[in-house]
C-alpha positions, 0 to 999 in steps of 0.5 A: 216376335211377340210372345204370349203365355196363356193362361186359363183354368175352367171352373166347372168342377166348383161348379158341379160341386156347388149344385151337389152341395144343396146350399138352397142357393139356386140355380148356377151359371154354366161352366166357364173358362177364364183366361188371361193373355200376358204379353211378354214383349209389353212387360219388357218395354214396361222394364225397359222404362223403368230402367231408363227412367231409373238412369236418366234419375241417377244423371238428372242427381249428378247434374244438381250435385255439381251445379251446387257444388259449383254455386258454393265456390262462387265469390260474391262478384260472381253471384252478383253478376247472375243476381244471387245473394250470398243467403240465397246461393247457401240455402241453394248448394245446401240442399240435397241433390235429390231435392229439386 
């Protein structure tokens, strides 16, 4: 069920008091209704998204801060065996877990 909320105001009232006003301007356009249709449902998947993006943020940071946290304990025979030096697993588990 889509839900929608309009909204719309008619501006012939600026209109009739901009023709009495005799600016010398000229001649006005004739009155029209400006409306503009929100979409409630849209708005909630919009939500929705953000939220989904915001959680999935919060793991992508637990999964970095435990991968580094598990470089950092690795000896100098296992950094070898993935080709790692000592500088560069420090430089890397130093890094924030927000930081790529």
């Amino acid at each position: 069920m889509r839900k929608h909320i309009n909204i719309s105001h008619n501006f012939s009232d600026f209109w009739v008091a901009a023709e009495t006003a005799g600016n010398g301007i000229g001649r006005f356009p004739a009155p029209r209704t400006a409306a503009v249709t929100f979409d409630l449902s849209r708005a909630k998947q919009t939500v929705a998204a953000r939220i989904e993006t915001a959680v999935a943020t919060v793991f992508l940071w637990m999964e970095r801060a435990r991968e580094r946290r598990a470089l950092a304990q690795l000896d100098g025979r296992l950094l070898s065996d993935i080709g790692v030096g000592h500088a560069e697993a420090a430089h890397e588990a130093a890094k924030p877990f927000w930081r790529a």
